[in-house]
N, C-alpha and C positions, 0 to 999 in steps of 0.2 A: 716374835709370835705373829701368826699369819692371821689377819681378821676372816671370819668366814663368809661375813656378811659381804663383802666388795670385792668375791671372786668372777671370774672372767669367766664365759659361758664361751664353747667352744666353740670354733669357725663350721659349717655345716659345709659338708662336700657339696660338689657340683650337681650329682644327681637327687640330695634329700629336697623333703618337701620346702624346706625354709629357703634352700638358694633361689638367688636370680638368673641359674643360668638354663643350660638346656635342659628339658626334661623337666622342667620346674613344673609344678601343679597347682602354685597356688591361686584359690579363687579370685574374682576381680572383687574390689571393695565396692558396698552396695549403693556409691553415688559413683563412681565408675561410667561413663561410656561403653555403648556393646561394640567390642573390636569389628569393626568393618569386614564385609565378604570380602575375599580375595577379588580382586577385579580380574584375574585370567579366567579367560572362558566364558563368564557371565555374562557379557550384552551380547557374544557370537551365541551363545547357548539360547538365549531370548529369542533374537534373529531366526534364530534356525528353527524353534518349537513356532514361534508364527508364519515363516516360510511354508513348513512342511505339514506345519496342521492345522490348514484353512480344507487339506481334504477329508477330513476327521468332523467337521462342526456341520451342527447342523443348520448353523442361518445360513451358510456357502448353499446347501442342496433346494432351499427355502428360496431362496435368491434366484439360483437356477432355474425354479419352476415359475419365478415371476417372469424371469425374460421369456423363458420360454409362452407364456401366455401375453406377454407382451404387443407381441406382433399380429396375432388375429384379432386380438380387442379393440386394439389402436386403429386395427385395419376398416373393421364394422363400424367404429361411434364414426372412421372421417367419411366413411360412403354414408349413413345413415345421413349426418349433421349436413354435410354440405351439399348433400342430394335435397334432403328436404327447407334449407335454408332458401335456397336457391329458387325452389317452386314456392316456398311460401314470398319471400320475397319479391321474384316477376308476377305473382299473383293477388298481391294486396292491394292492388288499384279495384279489382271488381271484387272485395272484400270475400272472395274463397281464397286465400292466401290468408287471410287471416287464424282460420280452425289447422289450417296445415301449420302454421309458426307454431302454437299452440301447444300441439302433438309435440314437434319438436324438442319445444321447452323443458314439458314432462321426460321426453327420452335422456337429454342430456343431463336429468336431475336425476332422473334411476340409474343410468350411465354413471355418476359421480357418488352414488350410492353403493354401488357395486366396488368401484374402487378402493372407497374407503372400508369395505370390508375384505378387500384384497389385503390393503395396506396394514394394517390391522393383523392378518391371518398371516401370511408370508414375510411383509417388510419388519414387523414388533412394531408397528409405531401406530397407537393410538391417536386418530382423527377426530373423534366425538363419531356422532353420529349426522343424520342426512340433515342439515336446518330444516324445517317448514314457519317461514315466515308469516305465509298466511292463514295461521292458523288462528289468531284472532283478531282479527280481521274482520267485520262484517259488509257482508254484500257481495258479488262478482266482482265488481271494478277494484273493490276495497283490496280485495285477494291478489287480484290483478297487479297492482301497483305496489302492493309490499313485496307480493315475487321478483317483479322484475325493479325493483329500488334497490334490493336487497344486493350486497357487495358479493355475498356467498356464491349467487346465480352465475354468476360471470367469472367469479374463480372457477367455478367447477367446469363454465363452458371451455376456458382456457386450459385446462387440466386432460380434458377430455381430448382436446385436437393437440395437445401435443405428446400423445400417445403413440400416434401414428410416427414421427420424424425418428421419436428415439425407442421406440418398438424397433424402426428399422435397423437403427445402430446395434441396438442390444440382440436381435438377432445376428447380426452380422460379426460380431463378437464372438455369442458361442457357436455359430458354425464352423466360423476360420478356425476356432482354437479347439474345437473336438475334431475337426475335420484333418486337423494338420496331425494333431495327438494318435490318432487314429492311423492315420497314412503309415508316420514312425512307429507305433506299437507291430502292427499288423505286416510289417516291410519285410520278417521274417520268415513268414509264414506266406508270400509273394510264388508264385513256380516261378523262380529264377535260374536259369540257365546261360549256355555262351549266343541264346538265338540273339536276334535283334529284339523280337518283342516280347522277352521276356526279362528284360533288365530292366533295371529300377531305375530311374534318373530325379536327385535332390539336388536342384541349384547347378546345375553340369555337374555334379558328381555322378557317377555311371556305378551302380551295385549291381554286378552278375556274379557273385556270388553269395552265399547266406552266412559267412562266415564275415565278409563285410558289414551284414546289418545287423550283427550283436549291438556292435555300439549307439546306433539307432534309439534301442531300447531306453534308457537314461534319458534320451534327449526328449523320449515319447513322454518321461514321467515330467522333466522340466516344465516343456510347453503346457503340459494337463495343469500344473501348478501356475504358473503363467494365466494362462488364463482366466483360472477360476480367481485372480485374485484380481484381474481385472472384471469379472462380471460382480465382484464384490464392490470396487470402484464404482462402477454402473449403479447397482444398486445402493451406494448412498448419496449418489445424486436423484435417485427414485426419490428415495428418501425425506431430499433437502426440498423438493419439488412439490410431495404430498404434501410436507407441515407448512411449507408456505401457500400453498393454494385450497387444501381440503380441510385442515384442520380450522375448527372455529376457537378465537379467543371468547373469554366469558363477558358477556357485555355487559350483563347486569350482574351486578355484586349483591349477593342476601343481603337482605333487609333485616336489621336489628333486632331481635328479638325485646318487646319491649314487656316488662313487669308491671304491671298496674299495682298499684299502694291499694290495701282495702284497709289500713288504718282509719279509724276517728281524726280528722286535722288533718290529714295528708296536704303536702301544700300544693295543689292543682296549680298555681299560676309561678311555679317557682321554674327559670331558666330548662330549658332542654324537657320539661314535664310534659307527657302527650297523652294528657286531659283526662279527667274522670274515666274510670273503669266502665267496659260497655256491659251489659246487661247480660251475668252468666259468666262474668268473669272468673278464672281463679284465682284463689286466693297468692299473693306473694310468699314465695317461701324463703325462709332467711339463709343467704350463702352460708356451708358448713365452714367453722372457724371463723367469722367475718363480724363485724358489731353487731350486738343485739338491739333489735329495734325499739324504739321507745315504747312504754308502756300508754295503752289509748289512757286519757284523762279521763276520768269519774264524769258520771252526768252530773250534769248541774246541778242545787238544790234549792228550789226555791223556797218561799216562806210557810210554814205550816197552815194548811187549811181546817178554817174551824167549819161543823158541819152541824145544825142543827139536830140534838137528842130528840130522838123518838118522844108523842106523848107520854106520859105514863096514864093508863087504863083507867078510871074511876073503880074505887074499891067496890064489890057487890055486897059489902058486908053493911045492914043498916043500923042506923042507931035506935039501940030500945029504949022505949022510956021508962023513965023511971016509976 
């Protein structure tokens, strides 16, 4: 006699839900590992999506309008800075050289104001805003002396002249590399013929005919890529330059907000206590969730005061005789 209870459950094919073989479906168990991407294609796919689509973003055209603005800014703070450095400077012995420095000062602080809302608007990178050191400060000299003591004044002066050196790089970047991009795009569209001056010459390569500068075309889109990832380069050395020279750190940290006790007893002389409540204070409110504050003590009660009763009135009533 055959027990029913300890029969054999059948082998499942290759294709049902329950095998381990191909085509198998079943779910991964819920402390499982997620099976890994396939590594083909994935980091060349990366590669290629940042390659190709730096001309798609918008901080690349952001970038582009910074270099491009580059070169005349850098140009004006060094003729401005070092034209009026230079008179104020030879003319500080007969103290008119002194109102020209002056001048200067202020330009190279609105100069470094201006920056920081370039950097800001084009680069993403928040600088704070412009310091003014002197602002409390009392007196002329007083102002005088925080201005120019002040670490800021001299980053910014540094910030400002070297606009000019790499204004020139950075133009020099995007002309070469639109200009070369440009030459290859457009190399098809050349009147190219068998004359002499109407052929095309790339590196001794000689194109007199337009069937040659197809392949041009691809190399027009390289170099445009090319460069724009180098004026991307460029700009986060902008970048690293702005936050070390314009950006301020926070010098002064907030000050603690302190809760004055308007308790009965509060202990004023106890460790880290800053001192009786000022006049108009508000009242402490108690943190939500946090211990409940002691309840104030009862006034004190002194000894009962006896107070002299009133006379009492003499009666008006008289006595009759008898």
């Amino acid at each position: 006699m055959t027990d029913q209870t300890t029969g054999t459950r059948p082998d499942p094919g290759p294709g049902s839900p329950g095998s381990g073989g191909a085509g198998s479906a079943t779910p991964a168990a819920a402390g499982d590992p997620p099976a890994p991407a396939g590594p083909v294609g994935s980091g060349a796919g990366r590669s290629a999506r940042a390659f190709f689509g730096v001309i798609a973003r918008r901080q690349t055209w952001l970038n582009v309008l910074y270099m491009l603005l580059a070169f005349p800014l850098g140009t004006m703070y060094f003729v401005i800075l070092i034209t009026g450095l230079s008179l104020g400077l030879g003319l500080a012995i007969l103290w008119v050289g002194i109102p020209i420095l002056l001048v200067v000062a202020g330009a190279w602080w609105s100069f470094a104001a201006l920056e920081r809302l370039l950097a800001r608007g084009l680069l993403g990178l928040d600088c704070g805003f412009a310091p003014r050191p002197w602002e409390n400060e009392p007196g002329l000299l007083g102002k005088l002396r925080a201005h120019f003591t002040d670490s800021s004044t001299w980053r910014d002066l540094a910030f400002v002249l070297l606009k000019f050196p790499l204004g020139i790089i950075s133009l020099a970047v995007l002309v070469g590399s639109a200009g070369l991009a440009n030459a290859l795009l457009f190399a098809p569209l050349i009147d190219i013929s068998n004359q002499t001056d109407g052929a095309f010459d790339l590196w001794g390569w000689r194109i007199d005919s337009w069937f040659e500068a197809l392949p041009l075309l691809p190399l027009a889109v390289l170099v445009l890529l090319i460069g724009l990832h180098l004026v991307d380069l460029l700009a986060a050395v902008w970048r690293l330059l702005a936050d070390a020279l314009l950006s301020e750190p926070h010098r002064d940290t907030p000050a603690t907000p302190v809760i004055y006790a308007t308790q009965a007893g509060a202990p004023w002389d106890a460790p880290g206590s800053s001192g009786p409540p000022p006049a108009g204070a508000p009242a402490a409110q108690p943190s939500p969730g946090g211990p409940a504050a002691p309840p104030a003590p009862p006034p004190p009660v002194g000894p009962p005061t006896t107070q002299p009763l009133p006379p009492v009135p003499a009666s008006s009533n008289k006595e009759v005789p008898s």
